[in-house]
C-alpha positions in Angstrom: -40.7 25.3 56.4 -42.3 26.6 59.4 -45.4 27.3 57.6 -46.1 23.4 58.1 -45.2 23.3 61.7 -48.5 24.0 63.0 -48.7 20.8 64.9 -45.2 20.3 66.3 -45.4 20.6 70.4 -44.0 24.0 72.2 -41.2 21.8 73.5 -39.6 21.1 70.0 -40.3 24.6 68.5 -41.4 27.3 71.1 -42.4 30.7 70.4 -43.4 30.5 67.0 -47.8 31.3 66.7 -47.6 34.6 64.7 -44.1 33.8 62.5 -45.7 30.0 61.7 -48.8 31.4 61.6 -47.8 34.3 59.0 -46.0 31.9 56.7 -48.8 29.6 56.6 -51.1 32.6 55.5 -48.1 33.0 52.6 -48.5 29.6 51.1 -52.2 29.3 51.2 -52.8 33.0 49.4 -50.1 32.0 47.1 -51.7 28.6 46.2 -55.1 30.8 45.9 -53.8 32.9 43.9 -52.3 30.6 41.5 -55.3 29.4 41.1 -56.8 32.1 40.1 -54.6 33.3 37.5 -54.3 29.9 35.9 -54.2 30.2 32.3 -53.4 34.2 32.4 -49.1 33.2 31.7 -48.4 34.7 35.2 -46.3 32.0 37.5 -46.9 32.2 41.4 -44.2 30.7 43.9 -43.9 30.3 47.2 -40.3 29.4 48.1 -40.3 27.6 52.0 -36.3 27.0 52.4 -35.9 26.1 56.0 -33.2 27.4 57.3 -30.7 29.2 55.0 -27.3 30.2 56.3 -27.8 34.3 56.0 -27.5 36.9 58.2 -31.1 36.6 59.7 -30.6 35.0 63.0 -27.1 36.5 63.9 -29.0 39.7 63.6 -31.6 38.3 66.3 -28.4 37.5 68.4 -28.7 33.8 67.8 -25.9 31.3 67.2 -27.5 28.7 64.7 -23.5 27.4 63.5 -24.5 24.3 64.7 -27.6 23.9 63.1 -27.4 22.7 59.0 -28.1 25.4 56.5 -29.1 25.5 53.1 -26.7 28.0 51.4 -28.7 31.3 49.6 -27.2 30.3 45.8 -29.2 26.4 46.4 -31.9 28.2 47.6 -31.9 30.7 44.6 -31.3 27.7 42.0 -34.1 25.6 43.5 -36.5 28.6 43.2 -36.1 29.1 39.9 -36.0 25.4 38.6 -39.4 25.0 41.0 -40.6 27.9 38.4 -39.4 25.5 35.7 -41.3 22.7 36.9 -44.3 24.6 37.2 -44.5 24.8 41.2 -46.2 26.5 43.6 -45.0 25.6 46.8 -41.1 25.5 46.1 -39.4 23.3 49.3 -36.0 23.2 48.4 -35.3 21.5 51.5 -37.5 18.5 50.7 -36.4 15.4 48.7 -39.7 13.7 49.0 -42.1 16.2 47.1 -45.0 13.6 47.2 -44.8 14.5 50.8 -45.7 18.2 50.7 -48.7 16.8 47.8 -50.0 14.7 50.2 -50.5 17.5 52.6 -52.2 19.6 49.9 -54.4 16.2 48.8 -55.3 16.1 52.8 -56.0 19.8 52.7 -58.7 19.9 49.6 -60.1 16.3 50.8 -61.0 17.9 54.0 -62.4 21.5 52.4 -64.2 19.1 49.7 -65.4 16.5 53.0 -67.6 19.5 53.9 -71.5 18.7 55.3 -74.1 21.0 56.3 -74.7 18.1 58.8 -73.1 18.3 62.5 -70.1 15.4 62.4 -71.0 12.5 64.2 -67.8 12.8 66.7 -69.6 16.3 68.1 -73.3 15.2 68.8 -73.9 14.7 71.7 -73.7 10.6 73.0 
């Protein structure tokens, strides 16, 4: 889920440009690519989990105990029913999927809001 965290401040999630960064670069090849294999029978999906309670961060040296954690097996079985339903972007995290499409919708509204013409809020006033 850090992939969407882009525009949360420093002070609620600090040190995170190339990690976010990286993970956002994962989602938007994987919905490109989707894309362009649709009708070839070959299934892309991205999983975003959040955090799942592994081995990751105690091998940083962090304690997350206190933090929630999706277990590994809930993150497997939503994976593979997000196959089933045909996603791309699999959130198992995320009870309200019309959230994550209306961040896609605002995505391809923007690329599709495209002009050759300077937006009015940068000419000069």
């Amino acid at each position: 889920m850090i992939a969407f965290s882009g525009p949360a401040p420093h002070s609620q999630l600090p040190r995170r440009a190339v990690y976010a960064g990286a993970l956002a670069h994962v989602v938007a090849m994987s919905q490109t690519l989707s894309a362009e294999l649709e009708g070839t029978g070959v299934q892309v999906e991205v999983v975003c989990p959040g955090v799942v309670a592994t081995e990751f961060h105690e091998r940083q040296g962090l304690d997350l105990s206190a933090v929630p954690r999706m277990s590994a097996e809930d993150v497997v079985t939503a994976a593979l029913r997000g196959l089933q339903l045909g996603e791309v972007v699999c959130a198992p995290s995320v009870e309200d999927a019309s959230l994550l499409d209306a961040v896609f919708r605002a995505e391809l509204a923007a690329f599709g809001a495209q002009s050759p013409e300077l937006a009015t809020r940068y000419r000069a006033g």
